[in-house]
C-alpha positions as CSV (number, residue, x, y, z in Angstrom):
1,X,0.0,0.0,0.0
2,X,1.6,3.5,-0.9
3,X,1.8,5.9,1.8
4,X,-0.1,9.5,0.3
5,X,1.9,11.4,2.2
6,X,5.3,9.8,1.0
7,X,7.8,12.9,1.5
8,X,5.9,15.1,3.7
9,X,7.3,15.9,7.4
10,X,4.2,13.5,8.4
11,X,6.0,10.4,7.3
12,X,9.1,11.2,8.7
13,X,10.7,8.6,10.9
14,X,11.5,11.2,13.4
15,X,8.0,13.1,13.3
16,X,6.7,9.5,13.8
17,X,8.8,8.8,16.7
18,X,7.6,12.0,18.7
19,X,4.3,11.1,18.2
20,X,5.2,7.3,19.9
21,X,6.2,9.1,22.7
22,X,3.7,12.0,22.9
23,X,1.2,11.7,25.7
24,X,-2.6,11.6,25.6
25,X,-4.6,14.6,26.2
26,X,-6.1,14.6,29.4
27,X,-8.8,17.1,28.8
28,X,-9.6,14.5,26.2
29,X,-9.8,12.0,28.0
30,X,-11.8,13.3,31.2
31,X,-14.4,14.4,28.1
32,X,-14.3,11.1,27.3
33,X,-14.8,9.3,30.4
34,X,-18.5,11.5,31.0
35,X,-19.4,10.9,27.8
36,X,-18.8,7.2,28.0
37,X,-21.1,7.4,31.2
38,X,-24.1,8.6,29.3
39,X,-23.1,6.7,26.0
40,X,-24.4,3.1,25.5
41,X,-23.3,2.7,22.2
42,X,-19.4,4.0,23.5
43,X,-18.6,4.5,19.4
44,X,-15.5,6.8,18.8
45,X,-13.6,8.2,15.8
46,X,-10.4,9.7,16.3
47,X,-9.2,12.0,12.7
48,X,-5.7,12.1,12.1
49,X,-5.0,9.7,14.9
50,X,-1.5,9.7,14.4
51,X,0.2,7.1,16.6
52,X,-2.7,6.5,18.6
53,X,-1.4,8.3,21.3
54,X,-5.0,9.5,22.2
55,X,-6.9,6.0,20.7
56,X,-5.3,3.9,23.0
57,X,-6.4,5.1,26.1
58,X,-9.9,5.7,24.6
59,X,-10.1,2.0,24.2
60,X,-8.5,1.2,27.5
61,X,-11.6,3.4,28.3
62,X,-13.8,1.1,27.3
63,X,-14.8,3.3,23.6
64,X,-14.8,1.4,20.3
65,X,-12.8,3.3,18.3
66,X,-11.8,3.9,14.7
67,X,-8.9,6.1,14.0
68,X,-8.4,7.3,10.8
69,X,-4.8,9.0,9.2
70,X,-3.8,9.8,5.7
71,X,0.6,8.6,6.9
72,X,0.7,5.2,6.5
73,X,3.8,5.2,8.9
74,X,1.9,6.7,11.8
75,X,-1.1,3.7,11.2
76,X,1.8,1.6,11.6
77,X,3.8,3.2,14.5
78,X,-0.3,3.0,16.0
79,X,-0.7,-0.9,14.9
80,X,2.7,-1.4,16.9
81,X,1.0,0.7,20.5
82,X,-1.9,-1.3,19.8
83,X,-0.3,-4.7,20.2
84,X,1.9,-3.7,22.8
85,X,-1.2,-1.8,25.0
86,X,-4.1,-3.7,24.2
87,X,-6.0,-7.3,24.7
88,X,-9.3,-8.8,23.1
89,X,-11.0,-6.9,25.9
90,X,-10.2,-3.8,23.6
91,X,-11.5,-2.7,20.8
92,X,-9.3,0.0,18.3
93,X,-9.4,-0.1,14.0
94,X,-7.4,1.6,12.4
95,X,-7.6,2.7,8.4
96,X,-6.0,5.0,6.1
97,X,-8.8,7.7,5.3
98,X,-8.4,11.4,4.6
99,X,-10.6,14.1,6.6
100,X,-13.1,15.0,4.2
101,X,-13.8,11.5,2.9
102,X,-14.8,9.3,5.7
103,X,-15.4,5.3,5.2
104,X,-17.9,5.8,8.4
105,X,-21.9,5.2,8.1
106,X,-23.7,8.1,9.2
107,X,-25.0,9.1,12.5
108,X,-22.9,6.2,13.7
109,X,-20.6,7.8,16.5
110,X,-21.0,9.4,19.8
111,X,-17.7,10.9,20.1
112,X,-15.6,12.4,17.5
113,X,-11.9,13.9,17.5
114,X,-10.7,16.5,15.7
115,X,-6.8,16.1,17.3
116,X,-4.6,18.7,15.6
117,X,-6.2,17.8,12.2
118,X,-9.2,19.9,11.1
119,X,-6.2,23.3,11.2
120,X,-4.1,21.1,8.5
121,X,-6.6,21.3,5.5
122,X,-5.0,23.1,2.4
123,X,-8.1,25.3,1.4
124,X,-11.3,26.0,3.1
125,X,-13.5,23.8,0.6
126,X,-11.5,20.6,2.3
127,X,-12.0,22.2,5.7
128,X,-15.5,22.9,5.6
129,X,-15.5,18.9,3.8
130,X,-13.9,17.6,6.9
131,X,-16.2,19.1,8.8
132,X,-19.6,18.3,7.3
133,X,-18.2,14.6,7.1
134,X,-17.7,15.0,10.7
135,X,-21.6,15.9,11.4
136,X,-22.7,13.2,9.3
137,X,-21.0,10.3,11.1
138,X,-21.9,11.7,14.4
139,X,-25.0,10.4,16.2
140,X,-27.6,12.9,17.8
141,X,-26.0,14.4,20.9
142,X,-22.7,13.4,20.1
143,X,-19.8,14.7,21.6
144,X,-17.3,16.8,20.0
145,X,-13.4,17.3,20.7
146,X,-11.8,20.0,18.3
147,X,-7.6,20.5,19.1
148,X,-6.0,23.2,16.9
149,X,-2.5,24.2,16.6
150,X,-1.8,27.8,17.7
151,X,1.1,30.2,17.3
152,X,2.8,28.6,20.4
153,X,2.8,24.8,19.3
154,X,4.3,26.1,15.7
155,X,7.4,27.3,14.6
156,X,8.4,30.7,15.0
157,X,8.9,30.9,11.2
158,X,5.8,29.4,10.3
159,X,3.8,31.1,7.5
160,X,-0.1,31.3,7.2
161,X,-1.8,29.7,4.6
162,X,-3.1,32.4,2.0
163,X,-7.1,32.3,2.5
164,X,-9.3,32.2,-0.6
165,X,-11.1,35.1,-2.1
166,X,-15.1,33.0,-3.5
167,X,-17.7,34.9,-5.4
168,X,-19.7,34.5,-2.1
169,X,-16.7,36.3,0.2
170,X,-17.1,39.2,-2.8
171,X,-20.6,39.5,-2.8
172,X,-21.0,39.5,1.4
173,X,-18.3,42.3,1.2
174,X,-20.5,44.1,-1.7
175,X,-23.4,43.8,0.6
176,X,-21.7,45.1,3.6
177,X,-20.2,48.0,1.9
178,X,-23.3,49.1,-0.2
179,X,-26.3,48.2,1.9
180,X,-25.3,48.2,5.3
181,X,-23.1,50.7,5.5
182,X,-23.3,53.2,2.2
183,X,-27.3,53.0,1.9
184,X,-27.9,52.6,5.6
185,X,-26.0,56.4,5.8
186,X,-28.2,57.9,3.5
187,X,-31.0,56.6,4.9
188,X,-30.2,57.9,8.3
189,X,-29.1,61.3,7.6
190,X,-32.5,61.6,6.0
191,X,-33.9,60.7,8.9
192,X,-31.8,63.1,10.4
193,X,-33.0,65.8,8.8
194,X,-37.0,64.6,9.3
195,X,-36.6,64.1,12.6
196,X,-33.8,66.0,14.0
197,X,-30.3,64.6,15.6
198,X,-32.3,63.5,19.2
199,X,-34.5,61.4,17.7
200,X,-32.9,59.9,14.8
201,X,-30.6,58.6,17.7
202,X,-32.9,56.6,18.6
203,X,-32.1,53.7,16.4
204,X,-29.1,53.0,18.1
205,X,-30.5,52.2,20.8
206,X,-33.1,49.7,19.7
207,X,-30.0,47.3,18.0
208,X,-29.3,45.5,21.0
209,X,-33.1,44.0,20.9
210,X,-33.1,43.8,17.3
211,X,-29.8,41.6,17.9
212,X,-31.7,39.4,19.9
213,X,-34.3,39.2,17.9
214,X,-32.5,37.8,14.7
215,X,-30.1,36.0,17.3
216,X,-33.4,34.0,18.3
217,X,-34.8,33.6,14.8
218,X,-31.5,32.6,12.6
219,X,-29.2,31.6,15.2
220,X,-31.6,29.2,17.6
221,X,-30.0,31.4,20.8
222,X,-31.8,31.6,24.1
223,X,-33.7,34.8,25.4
224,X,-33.7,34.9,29.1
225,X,-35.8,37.0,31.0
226,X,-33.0,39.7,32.1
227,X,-32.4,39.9,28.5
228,X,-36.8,40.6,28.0
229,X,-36.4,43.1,30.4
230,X,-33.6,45.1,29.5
231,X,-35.5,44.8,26.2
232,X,-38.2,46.8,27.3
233,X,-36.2,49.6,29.5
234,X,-34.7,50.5,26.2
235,X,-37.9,50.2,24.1
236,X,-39.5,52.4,26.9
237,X,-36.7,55.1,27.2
238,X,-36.7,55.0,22.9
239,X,-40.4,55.6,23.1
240,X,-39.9,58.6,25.9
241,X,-37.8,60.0,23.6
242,X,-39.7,59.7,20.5
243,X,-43.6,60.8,21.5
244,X,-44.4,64.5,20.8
245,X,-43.8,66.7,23.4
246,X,-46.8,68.9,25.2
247,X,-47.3,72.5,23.9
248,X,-46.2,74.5,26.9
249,X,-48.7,77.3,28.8
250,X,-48.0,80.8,27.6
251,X,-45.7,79.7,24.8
252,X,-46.4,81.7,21.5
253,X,-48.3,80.2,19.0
C-alpha cells in the first residue's frame, strides 16, 4: 500500500517517533470518560489519529474506536501501541482515510476527535469537507473534541496559509459596503433631517433587541428574562424619547 503522504514531514521517521512518545490529552480524556457514562453505544472516531497516542487510552476506556490518518507510517507506528497496550477486551481499527472522505456510516458515533487535524486542511473547501463529514458520522448528541494548533505549538517561522477570495466572500463584502453601511448612511441622515439629531438617535439604541431578535430567529440562541427586560427599559426610554412633546402654557403660537 503506498503511503499518500510519502515525502511530507508526516511520514518522517522522526516526526513519527515524537508522536510514539507524545502523551494523551487529558482534557480529552476526562471528556471522554463522562461521555462514556451517558453513552451506550461508546462509538469513537479519532481523525488524524497519528500514533494513537489518544486511541489507546480511549479504548482502555472502554470506547470502540476507529482512528483514521492519511501517513501510512503513523497507522503503523499505532498498529505497533496497539499490540503492545491492548488485549481482546479492547476494541481499536485503524484505516487510512483522509478528513473530508470518511469510510464511516452516518450518524454512527458518539464521540468524534478533531486532534490537531481539522487546522491542516490546504483550502477552506477541504476544511469545511472535513467538517460536514464529521456531522454526518456523528450520532444525535454526540460529543465533539476539536484541538488546533496555535502560534505557540508552531514554529516561530511558520507562515499562514493564504485564504481564498469566492464569489460568495465578494458579494458578502458588496453587501456590507453598499447596503449596510453606504445605503444605511443615507438613509439615516435623511432621517436626520426629518426628525432632527435626538430622535434619529434613537435607532441606536433599539440594535441591542433587534440583535436578539435575529439572534433568536436565525441563530436558535436563548432569550432569558434579564435579556426581556432590558429589552423593554430601552424600548420604553426609545419611546420617551420619540412621542411628541406637550405644547407649553404661555408659549407663543
Amino acid at each position: 500500500m503506498a503511503d499518500p503522504l510519502a515525502g511530507s514531514a508526516w511520514s518522517k521517521p522522526a516526526t513519527v517517533a515524537g508522536f510514539v512518545t507524545s502523551p494523551p490529552n487529558a482534557t480529552l480524556l476526562r471528556l471522554a470518560g463522562e461521555e462514556l457514562r451517558r453513552s451506550p453505544a461508546c462509538r469513537a472516531l479519532d481523525l488524524g489519529c497519528g500514533a494513537a497516542r489518544n486511541a489507546v487510552p480511549l479504548a482502555m476506556q472502554g470506547w470502540r474506536v476507529l482512528g483514521l490518518d492519511l501517513s501510512l507510517p503513523m497507522l503503523q507506528a499505532a498498529r505497533e501501541r496497539m499490540r503492545a497496550e491492548l488485549d481482546s477486551r479492547h476494541r481499536l481499527q485503524l484505516a487510512l482515510s483522509p478528513m473530508d472522505r470518511l469510510p464511516v456510516a452516518d450518524r454512527s458515533c458518539e464521540l468524534v476527535v478533531a486532534h490537531g487535524i481539522w487546522n491542516l486542511a490546504r483550502s477552506s473547501a477541504e476544511f469545511r469537507a472535513a467538517v460536514r463529514e464529521a456531522a454526518r458520522v456523528s450520532a444525535d448528541g454526540a460529543a465533539l473534541f476539536v484541538f488546533t494548533f496555535s502560534r505557540n505549538t508552531l514554529p516561530a517561522d511558520a507562515a499562514p496559509v493564504h485564504g481564498e477570495i469566492t464569489s460568495t466572500i465578494l458579494v458578502n463584502m458588496l453587501l456590507l459596503a453598499l447596503v449596510c453601511s453606504a445605503a444605511a448612511y443615507v438613509l439615516y441622515f435623511r432621517l436626520i433631517a426629518d426628525i432632527g439629531p435626538t430622535r434619529a438617535m434613537t435607532v441606536t439604541f433599539l440594535m441591542p433587541a433587534f440583535g436578539m431578535l435575529w439572534g433568536r430567529l436565525f441563530l436558535d440562541e436563548t432569550i432569558t428574562l434579564p435579556m426581556l427586560a432590558g429589552a423593554v427599559l430601552i424600548v420604553a426610554g426609545t419611546a420617551g424619547v420619540v412621542r411628541p412633546r406637550p405644547a407649553l402654557r404661555g408659549a407663543p403660537p
